[in-house]
C-alpha positions as CSV (number, residue, x, y, z in Angstrom):
1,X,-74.7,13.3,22.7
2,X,-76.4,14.1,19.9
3,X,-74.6,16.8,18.6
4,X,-71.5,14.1,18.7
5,X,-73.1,11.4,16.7
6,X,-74.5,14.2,14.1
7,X,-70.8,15.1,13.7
8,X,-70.0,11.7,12.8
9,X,-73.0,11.9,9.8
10,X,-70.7,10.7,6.4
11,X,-71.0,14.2,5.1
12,X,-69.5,17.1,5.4
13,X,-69.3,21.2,4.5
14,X,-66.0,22.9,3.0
15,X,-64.5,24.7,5.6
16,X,-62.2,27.5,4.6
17,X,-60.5,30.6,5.8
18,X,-61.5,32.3,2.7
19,X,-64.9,32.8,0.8
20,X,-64.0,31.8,-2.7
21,X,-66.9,33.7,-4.8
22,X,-68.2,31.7,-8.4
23,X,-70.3,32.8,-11.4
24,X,-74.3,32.7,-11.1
25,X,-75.2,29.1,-10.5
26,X,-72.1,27.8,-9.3
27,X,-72.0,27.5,-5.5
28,X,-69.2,29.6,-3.3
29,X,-66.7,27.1,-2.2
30,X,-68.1,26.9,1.7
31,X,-71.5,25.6,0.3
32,X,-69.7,22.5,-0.8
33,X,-71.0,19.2,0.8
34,X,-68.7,16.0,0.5
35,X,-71.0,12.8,0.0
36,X,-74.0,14.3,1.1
37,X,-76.7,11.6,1.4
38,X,-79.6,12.2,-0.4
39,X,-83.0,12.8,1.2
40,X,-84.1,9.3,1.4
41,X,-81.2,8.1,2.8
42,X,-80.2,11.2,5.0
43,X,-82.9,10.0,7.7
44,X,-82.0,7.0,7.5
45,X,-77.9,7.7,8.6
46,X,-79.6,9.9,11.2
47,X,-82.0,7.5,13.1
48,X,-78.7,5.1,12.7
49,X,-76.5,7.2,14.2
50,X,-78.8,7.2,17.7
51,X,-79.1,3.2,17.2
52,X,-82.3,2.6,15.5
53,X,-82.4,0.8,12.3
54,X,-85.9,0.9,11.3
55,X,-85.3,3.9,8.8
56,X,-83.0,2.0,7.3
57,X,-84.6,-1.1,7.0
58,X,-87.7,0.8,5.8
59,X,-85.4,2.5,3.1
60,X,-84.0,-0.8,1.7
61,X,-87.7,-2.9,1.5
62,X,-88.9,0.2,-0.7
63,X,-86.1,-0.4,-3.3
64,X,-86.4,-4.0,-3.2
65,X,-90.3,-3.5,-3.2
66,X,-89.7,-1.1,-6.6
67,X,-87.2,-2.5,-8.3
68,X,-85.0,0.4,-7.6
69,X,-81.4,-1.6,-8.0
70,X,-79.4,1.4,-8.5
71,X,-80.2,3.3,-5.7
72,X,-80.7,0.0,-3.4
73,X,-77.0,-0.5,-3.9
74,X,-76.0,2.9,-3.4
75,X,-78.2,2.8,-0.3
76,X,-76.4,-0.4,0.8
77,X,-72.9,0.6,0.1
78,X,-73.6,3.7,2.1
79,X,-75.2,2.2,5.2
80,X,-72.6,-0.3,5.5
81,X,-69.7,2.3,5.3
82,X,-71.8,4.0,8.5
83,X,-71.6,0.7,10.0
84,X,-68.1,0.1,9.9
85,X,-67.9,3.0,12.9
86,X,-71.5,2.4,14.2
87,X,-72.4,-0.8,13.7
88,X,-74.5,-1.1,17.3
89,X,-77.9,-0.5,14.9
90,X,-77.0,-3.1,12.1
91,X,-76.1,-5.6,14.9
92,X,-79.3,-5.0,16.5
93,X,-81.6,-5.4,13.2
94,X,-79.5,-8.6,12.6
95,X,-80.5,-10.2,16.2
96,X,-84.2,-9.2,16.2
97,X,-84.3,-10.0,12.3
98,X,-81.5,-12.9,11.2
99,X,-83.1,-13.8,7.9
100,X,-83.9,-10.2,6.6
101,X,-82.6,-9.9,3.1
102,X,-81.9,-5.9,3.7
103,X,-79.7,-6.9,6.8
104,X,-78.2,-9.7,5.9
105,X,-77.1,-7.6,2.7
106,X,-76.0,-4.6,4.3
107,X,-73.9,-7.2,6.9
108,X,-72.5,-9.2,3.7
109,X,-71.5,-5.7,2.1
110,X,-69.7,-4.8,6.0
111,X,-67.9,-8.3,6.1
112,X,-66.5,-7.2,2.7
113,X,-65.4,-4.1,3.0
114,X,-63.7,-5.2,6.5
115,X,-61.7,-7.8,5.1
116,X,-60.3,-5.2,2.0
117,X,-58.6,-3.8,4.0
118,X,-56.6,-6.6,5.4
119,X,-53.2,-7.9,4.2
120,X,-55.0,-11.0,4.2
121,X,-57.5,-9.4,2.1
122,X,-58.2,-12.6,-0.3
123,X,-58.4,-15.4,2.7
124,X,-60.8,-13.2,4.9
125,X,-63.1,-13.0,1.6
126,X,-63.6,-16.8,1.5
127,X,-64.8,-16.5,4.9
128,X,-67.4,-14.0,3.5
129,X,-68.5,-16.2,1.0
130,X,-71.5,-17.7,3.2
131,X,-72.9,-14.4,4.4
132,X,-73.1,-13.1,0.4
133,X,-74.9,-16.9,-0.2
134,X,-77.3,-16.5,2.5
135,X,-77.6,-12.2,1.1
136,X,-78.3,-13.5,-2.5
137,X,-80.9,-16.3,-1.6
138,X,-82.9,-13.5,0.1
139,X,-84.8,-12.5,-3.0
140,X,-84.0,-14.0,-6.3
141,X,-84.7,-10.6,-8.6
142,X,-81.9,-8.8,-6.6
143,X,-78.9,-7.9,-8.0
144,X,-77.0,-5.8,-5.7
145,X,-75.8,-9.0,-3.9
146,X,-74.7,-10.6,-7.3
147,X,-72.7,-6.9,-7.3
148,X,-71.3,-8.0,-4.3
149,X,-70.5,-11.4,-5.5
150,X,-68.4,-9.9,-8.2
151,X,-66.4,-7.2,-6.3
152,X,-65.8,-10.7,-3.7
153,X,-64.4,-12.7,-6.8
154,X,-62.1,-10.1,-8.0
155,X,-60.9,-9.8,-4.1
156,X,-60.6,-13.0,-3.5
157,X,-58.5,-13.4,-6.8
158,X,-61.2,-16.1,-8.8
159,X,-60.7,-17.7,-11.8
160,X,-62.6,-16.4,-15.2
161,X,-65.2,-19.6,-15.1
162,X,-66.3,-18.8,-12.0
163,X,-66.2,-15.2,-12.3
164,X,-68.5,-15.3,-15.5
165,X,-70.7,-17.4,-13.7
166,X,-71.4,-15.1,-11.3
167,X,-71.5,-12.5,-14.7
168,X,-74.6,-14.5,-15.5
169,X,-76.3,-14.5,-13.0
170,X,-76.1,-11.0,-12.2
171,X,-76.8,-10.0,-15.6
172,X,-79.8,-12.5,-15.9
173,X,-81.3,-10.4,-12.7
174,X,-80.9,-6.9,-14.3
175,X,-79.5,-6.8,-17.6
176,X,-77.9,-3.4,-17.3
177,X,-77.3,-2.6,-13.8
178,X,-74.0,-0.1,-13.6
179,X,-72.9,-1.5,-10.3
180,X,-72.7,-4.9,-11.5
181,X,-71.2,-3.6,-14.8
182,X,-68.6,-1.7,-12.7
183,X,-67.4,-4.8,-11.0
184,X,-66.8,-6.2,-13.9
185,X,-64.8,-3.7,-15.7
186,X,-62.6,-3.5,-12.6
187,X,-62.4,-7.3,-12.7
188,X,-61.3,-7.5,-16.1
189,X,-58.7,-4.4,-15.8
190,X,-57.4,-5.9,-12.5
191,X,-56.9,-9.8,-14.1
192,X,-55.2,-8.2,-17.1
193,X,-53.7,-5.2,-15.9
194,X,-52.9,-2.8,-18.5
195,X,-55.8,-4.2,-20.8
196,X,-57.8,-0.5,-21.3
197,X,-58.4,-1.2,-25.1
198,X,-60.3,-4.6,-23.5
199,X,-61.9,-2.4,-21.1
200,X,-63.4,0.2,-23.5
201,X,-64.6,-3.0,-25.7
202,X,-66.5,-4.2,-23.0
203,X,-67.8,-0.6,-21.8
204,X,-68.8,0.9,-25.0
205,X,-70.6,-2.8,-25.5
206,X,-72.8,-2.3,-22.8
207,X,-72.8,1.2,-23.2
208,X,-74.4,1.1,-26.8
209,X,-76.9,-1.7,-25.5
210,X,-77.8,-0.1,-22.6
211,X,-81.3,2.7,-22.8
212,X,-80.4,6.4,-22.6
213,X,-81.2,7.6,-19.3
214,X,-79.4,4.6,-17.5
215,X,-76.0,4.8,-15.5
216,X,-74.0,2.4,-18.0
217,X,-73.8,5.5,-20.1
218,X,-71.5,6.0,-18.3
219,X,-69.5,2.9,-17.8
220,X,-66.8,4.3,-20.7
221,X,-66.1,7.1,-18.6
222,X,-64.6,4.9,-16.1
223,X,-62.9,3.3,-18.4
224,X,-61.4,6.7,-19.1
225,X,-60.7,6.8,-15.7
226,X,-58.5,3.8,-15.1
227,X,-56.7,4.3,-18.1
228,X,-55.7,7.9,-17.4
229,X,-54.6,6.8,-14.5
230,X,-53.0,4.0,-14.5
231,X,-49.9,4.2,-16.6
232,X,-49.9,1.5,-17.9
233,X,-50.7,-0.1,-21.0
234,X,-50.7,0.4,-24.8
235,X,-52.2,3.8,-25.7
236,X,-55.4,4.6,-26.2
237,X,-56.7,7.2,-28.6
238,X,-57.5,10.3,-28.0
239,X,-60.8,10.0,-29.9
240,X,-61.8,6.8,-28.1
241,X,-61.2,9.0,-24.5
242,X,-63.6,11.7,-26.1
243,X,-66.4,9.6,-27.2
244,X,-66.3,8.2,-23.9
245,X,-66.7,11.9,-22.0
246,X,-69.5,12.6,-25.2
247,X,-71.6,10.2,-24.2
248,X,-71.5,10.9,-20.2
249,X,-71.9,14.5,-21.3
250,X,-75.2,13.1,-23.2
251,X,-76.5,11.5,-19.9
252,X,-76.0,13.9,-17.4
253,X,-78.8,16.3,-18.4
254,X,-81.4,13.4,-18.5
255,X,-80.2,13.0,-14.7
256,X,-81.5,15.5,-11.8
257,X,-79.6,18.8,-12.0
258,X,-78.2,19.8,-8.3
259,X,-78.7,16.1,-6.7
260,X,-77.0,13.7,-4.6
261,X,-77.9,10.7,-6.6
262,X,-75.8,11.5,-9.8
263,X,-73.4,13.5,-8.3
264,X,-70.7,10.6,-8.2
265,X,-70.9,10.3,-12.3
266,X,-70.7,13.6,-12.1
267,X,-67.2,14.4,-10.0
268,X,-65.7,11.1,-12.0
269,X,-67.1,13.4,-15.5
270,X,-65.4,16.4,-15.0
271,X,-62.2,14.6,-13.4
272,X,-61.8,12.7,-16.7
273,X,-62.8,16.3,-18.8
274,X,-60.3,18.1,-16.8
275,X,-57.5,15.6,-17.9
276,X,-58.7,16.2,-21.2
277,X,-58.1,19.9,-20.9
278,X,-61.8,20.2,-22.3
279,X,-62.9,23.2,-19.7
280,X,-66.4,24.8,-20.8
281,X,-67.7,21.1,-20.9
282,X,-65.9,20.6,-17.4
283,X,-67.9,23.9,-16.2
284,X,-71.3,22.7,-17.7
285,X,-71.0,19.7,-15.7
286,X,-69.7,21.2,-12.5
287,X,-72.5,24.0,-12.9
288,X,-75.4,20.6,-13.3
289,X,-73.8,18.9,-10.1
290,X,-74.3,21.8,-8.1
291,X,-72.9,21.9,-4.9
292,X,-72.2,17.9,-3.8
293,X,-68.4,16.5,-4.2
294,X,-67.9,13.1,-3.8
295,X,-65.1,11.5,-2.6
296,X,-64.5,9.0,-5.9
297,X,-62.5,9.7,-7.9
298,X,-60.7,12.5,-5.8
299,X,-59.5,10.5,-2.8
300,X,-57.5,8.4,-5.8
301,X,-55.3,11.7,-6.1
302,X,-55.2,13.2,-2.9
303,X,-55.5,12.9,0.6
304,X,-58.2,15.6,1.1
305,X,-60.5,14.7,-1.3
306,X,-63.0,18.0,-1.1
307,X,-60.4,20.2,-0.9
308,X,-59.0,18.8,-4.3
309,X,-62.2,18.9,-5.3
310,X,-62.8,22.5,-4.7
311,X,-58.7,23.3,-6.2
312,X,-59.8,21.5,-9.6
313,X,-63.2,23.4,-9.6
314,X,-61.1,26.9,-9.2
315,X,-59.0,25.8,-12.3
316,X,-61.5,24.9,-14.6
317,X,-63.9,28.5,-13.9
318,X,-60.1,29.8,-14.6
319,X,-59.4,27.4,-17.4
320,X,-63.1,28.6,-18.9
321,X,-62.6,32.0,-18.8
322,X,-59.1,32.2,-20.6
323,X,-56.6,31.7,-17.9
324,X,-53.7,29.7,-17.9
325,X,-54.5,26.3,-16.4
326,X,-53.0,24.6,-13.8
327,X,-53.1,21.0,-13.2
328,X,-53.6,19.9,-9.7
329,X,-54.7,16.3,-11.2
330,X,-51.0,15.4,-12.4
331,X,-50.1,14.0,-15.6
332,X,-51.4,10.5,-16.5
333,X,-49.5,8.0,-14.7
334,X,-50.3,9.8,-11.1
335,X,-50.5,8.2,-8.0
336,X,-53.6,6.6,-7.9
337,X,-55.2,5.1,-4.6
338,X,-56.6,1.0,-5.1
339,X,-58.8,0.9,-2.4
340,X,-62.5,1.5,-4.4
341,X,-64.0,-1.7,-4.6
């Protein structure tokens, strides 16, 4: 039994016929983990996967205890995508705790992610609307359920008035929280569709307000993201797509080198520098991830998402040492998957 529910753990290890060898500090292709959690969160997957949610519970009061808003929505998103196949150990920390923030969070981020999958996606998400309420009123400095509240609102197909209110709150609760930032950006490019010169407004805004070290560095990269593949749209320069890489490229070495937490920026980094042909910065970064691939943004482009992952890494050490390149990611315009939220 237990070697079937460690099999279900959300990670997993390339497996290939071949050993594909790389240059010094770049890992061979078979010591590639696909959303590996990192170590605080890694016990807690495993104590959920044999029903226990104490570990988990544990994990979510620390980052609300600390402030720690990135990770606790990271942490959150995570443990409710476990759910969604194992949910025995959320139920259980729901019946013996009803009113616990951390639960009723995870179970508001479960109820979402449920219902976006549905072709009655934006009528389920009304229904949702009390268990993010009851998530939010758990501890007014949070933000992650504000997060929540936006990805809900763009779902469930709001209006602007109410969609900035919800803008205010969450920005009132911490002023430059990426995941709130995200929802945002994705509401704005899914309202008016096409609109990446709006989209790069509002990311390079927060961007530039936004300290050094934090994540929303990295908001203009993502905007780089949905525009190059999208297809849609007046152009965008080429300049504006670079400055947006530059100053993801000027985060990532204030981030840990080799880590699970930053790997996500990272993957969405090099897929963006890859489109932009620019390979030695594509290799710096792949060489500071280390061996994590994540399955954003490579599960928009393919159907195997670490295997793509490892096919783009092979052309950019090619690309990087004066080879031809190839282009596994497709032109802009390629089919692009909608289901992030």
């Amino acid at each position: 039994m237990v070697g079937t529910m460690a099999m279900q753990l959300p990670f997993i290890r390339a497996s290939r016929m071949t050993r594909t060898p790389h240059p010094a500090g770049h890992p061979d292709d078979d010591e590639v983990l696909l959303d590996a959690p990192d170590a605080r969160l890694s016990p807690a997957l495993v104590a959920a996967a044999r029903g226990e949610h104490g570990p988990a519970a544990a994990l979510l009061l620390a980052t609300r205890t600390a402030g720690e808003w990135e990770r606790r929505d990271r942490y959150v998103t995570r443990l409710a995508a476990f759910a969604r196949s194992r949910p025995e150990w959320l139920d259980a920390w729901l019946a013996l705790a009803p009113k616990d923030p951390d639960a009723l969070l995870v179970g508001a981020q479960l109820a979402v992610d449920r219902a976006w999958d549905s072709p009655a996606r934006a009528e389920l998400l009304r229904e949702v609307s009390p268990l993010i309420t009851a998530a939010a009123r758990g501890d007014q400095r949070d933000p992650v359920p504000w997060r929540l509240a936006l990805d809900h609102a763009r779902g469930a197909q709001a209006g602007h008035t109410y969609f900035e209110e919800l803008w205010a709150a969450a920005v009132r609760r911490a002023p430059h929280h990426y995941g709130c930032h995200v929802a945002a950006l994705r509401y704005l490019a899914a309202s008016w569709h096409g609109s990446h010169h709006e989209c790069f407004d509002f990311a390079d805004r927060a961007a530039q307000d936004a300290p050094a070290g934090t994540l929303v560095q990295a908001l203009p990269v993502r905007a780089a993201f949905g525009y190059l593949t999208d297809g849609c749209g007046p152009e965008v320069p080429r300049e504006r797509l670079d400055a947006a890489a530059d100053r993801a490229i000027a985060l990532s070495p204030l981030l840990p080198a080799a880590d699970p937490w930053p790997a996500r920026m990272r993957n969405l980094l090099v897929f963006v520098l890859v489109r932009l042909e620019r390979w030695q910065d594509a290799r710096e970064q792949l060489r500071l991830n280390g061996p994590y691939a994540t399955s954003f943004p490579w599960d928009r482009v393919s159907d195997d998402p670490l295997g793509h992952f490892l096919d783009v890494r092979g052309q950019v050490m090619a690309a990087a040492a004066g080879e031809p390149p190839r282009h596994p990611q497709g032109e802009r315009g390629g089919r692009v998957r909608g289901g992030d939220h």
